[in-house]
N, C-alpha and C positions, 0 to 999 in steps of 0.2 A: 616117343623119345627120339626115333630117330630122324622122326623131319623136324622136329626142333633144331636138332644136332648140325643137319643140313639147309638148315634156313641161317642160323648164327654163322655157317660156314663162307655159306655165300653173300653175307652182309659184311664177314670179315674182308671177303676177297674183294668185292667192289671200293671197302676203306684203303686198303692200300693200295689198288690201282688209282686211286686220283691223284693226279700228276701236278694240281694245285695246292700249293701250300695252305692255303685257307679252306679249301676244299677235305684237306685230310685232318685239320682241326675241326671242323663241324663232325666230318666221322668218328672222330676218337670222341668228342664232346656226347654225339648221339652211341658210340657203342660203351663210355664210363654212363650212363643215363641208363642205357640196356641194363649193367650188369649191377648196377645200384638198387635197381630195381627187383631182379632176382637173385641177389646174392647168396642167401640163403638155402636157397633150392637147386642151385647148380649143383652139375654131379664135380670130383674132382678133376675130370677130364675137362670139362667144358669149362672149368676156373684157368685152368691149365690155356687153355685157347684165347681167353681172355686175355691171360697175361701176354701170351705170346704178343697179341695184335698190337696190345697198347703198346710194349716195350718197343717194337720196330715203327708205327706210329708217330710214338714220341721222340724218336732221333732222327724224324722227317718234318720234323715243325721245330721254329724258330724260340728262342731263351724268354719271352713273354708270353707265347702259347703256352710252352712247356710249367711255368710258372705257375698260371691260371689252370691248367691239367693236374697240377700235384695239389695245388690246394684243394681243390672237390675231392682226389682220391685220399688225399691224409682223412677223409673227414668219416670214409669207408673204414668201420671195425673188419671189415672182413675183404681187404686191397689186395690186389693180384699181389705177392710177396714179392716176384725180381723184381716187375716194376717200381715197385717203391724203394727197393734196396736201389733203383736205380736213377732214381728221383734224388736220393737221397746222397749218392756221390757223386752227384751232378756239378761241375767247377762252376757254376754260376749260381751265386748264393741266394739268388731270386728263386730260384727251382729247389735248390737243396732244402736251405733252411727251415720251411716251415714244415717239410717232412723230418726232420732229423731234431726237429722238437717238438712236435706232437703225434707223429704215426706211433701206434701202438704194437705195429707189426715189424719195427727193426729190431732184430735179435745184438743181444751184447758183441759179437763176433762183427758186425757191419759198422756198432758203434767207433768200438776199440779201431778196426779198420780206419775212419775217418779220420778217428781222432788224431789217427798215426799220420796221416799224409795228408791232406786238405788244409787251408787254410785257416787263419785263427777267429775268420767270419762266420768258419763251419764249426769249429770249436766252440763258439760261445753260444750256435745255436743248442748243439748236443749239452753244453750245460743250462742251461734252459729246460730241460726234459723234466717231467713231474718225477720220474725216479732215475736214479744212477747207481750204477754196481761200484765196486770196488777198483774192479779192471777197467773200467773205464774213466771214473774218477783218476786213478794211478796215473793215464796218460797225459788229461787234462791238465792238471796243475805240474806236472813234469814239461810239459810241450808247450801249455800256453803262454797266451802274456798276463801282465798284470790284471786288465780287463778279465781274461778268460779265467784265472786263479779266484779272481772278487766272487766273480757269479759262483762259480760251483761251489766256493766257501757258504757262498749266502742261500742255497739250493738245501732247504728242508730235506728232501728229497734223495739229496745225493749222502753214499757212505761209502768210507776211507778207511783203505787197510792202515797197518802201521806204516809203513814206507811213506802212504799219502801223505797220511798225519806229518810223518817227520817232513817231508816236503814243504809242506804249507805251513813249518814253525823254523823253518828257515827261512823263506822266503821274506814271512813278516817281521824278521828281525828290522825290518827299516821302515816298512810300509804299514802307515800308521789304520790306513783301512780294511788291507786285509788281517791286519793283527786282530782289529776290534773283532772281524765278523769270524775269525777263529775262535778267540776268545768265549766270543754268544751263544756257539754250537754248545748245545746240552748235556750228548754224549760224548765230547773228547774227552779220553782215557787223560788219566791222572799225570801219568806222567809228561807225557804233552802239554798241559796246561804250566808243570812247571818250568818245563826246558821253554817254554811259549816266553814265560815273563821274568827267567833268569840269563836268557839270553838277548830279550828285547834293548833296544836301546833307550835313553833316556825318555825321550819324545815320547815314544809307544808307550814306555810303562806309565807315563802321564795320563796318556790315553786311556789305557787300560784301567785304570785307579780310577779315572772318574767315569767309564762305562761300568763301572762295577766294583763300588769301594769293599763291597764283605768280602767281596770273592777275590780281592787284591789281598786282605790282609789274611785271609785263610793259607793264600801261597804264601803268604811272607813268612806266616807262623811255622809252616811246613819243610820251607826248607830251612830256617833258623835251628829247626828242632831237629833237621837231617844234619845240618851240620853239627849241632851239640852232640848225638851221637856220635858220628863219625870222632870229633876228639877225644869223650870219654871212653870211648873203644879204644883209640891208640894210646891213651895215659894207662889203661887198667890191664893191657896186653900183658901175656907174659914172656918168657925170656926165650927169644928164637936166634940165640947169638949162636951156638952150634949150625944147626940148621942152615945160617945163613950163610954162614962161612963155607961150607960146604957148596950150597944153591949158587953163589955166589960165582964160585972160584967154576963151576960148571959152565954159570952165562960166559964167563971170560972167555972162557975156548971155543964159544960156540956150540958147547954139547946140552944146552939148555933147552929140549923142543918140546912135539907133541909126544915125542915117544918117549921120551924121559918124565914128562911130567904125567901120562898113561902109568910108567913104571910106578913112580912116586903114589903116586893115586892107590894103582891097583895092588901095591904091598902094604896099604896100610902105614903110609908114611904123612900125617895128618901136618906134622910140623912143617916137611920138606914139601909139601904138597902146598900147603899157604904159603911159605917163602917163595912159591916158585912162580905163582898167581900173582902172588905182589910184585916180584920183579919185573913180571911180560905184561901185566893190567897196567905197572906202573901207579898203583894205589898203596895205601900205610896198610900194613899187618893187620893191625888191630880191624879194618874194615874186612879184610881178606877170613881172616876168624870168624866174625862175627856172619858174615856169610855163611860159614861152610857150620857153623854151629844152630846159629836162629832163623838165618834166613830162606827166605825161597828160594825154590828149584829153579826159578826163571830167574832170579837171579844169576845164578850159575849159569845159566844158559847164557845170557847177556856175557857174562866173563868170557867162558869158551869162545864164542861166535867173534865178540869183541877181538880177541887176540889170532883170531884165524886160524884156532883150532875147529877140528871135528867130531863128530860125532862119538867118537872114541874114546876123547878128551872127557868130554862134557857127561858122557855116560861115567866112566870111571870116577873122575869128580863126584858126581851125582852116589854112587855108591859107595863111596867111601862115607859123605855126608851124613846118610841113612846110617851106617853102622856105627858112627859116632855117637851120633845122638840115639842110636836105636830105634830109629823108624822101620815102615817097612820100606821093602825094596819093590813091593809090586807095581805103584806108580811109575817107576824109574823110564819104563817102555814104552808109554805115555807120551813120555817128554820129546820123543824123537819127531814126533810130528809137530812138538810146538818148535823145537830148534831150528827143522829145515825149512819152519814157514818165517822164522826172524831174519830179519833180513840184516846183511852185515854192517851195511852204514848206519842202522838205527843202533845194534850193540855199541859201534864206535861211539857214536854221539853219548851215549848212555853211560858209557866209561867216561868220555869228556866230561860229563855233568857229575860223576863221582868224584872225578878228581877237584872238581871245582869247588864240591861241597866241603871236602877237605881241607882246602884253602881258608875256607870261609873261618873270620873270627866267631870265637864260641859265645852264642848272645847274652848280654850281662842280666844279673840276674837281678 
């Protein structure tokens, strides 16, 4: 083992003493050929040594060597690891690219890295990749351009936090192909599908109708029927003219916050505690009820975060909710990791599309 150790050493040292550039491409060529070869059987030192050689190798030959050097090592399951992270944020897209969408050994940390600062040629390789994380998706359609947004939409492969999501149903309010390839994805959540084709424009929802007429008139039914609620909720309300006058005359001064609506919450003030939601959501009573009565936790969540309350807010809400209707309280704890992972601008939009749905005429029957 150890004249091995010192035979690799010495094969190292003659590769980078050649003073020809062509000369230290045949060595790099003959010592990735060496280590293809024994990959497997290397101890971790001697992977280590590898790496070493090729990385200072590699920034001694020119952007076509270097090119033809990452494609052979992308093609290693088992690639010296700098090397390739360094292959991979190479500014010359000939080098990068074909590492940064098929090496199997760039961790999500080098992706995200790229996607952060490199260019949008390096971008659309990373979307390209057989899988993408969240975190890294997140960047992409944040950063890229229209090209870069198409691909990762159209990427089996890749998956989207909520943030992504809302990202890429905004984007498509105009852009009639990446609406489609949103649209086509299997699992985008419910709600993105309808904020997708209630806020698309003409054109798109054209689009979208004849890429998929069920699945156009399922959303049409869905939100017709969200708005039907929504008004026979505010016709059937009952009478918060107390309440309000009170809540009221508080927004006026300014004494309307999170601490007041904590207080409201946490004394069991169910009436003053909707009036107070409706005035900061800016949505009818009768939706604000019907919340805090039938509806979901994440619901509430969406309210709080929405209005840029905290966790405070949304818990006392959330507890009051439960002793209303008499649930239990044990979930309530739960919910704090769903709140600090929603992200504030998808609540916003979320409130925008409640108030819209309350706009909406009530569908004739």
């Amino acid at each position: 083992m150890a004249e091995a150790q010192q035979s690799l050493i010495e094969e190292f040292e003659d590769a980078i003493a050649a003073k020809d550039a062509g000369d230290r491409a045949l060595a790099l060529d003959r010592i990735t050929g060496l280590f293809a070869a024994g990959a497997t059987t290397y101890t971790e030192e001697q992977v280590a040594l590898f790496d070493d050689v090729m990385n200072r190798l590699a920034e001694q030959i020119d952007v076509t060597m270097r090119a033809a050097f990452g494609k052979k090592l992308v093609a290693l399951p088992d690639a010296p690891p700098r090397t390739i992270r360094k292959l991979a944020s190479d500014d010359a897209i000939a080098v990068a690219g074909p590492v940064l969408m098929r090496s199997a050994k760039l961790d999500e940390e080098t992706l995200v890295e790229n996607a952060s600062t490199k260019s949008q040629d390096h971008l659309l390789a990373i979307s390209q990749r057989r899988d993408l994380g969240e975190a890294v998706t997140d960047v992409l359609v944040e950063r890229g351009n229209q090209q870069v947004a198409l691909s990762t939409a159209k990427n089996p492969g890749a998956r989207f936090s909520e943030a992504g999501y809302d990202k890429l149903v905004t984007r498509s309010q105009n852009d009639l192909e990446l609406a489609a390839s949103v649209w086509a994805r299997p699992e985008i959540p419910r709600q993105h599908v309808l904020k997708l084709f209630a806020d698309a424009s003409a054109a798109v929802r054209l689009k979208l109708e004849a890429a998929d007429p069920s699945k156009a008139s399922q959303v049409r039914d869905m939100i017709a029927h969200a708005a039907g609620q929504l008004q026979n909720v505010t016709r059937k309300t009952v009478d918060y003219t107390s309440a309000r006058a009170f809540v009221e005359t508080l927004h006026k001064v300014g004494k309307l916050d999170d601490k007041q609506l904590t207080a409201f919450a946490g004394s069991g003030m169910f009436d003053a505690t909707a009036v107070a939601l409706s005035i900061l959501c800016d949505l009818p009573i009768g939706f604000v009820e019907r919340v805090l009565v039938e509806g979901k936790s994440e619901q509430v969540l969406v309210l709080a975060k929405g209005i840029g309350a905290g966790w405070d807010v949304a818990k006392a809400v959330l507890t009051l909710k439960a002793q209303t209707t008499g649930s239990s309280t044990h979930e309530i704890e739960q919910c704090a990791a769903q709140f600090a992972k929603l992200h504030p601008e998808t609540a916003k939009k979320a409130l925008h599309f409640y108030r819209r749905l309350a706009q909406t005429p009530e569908p004739k029957k």
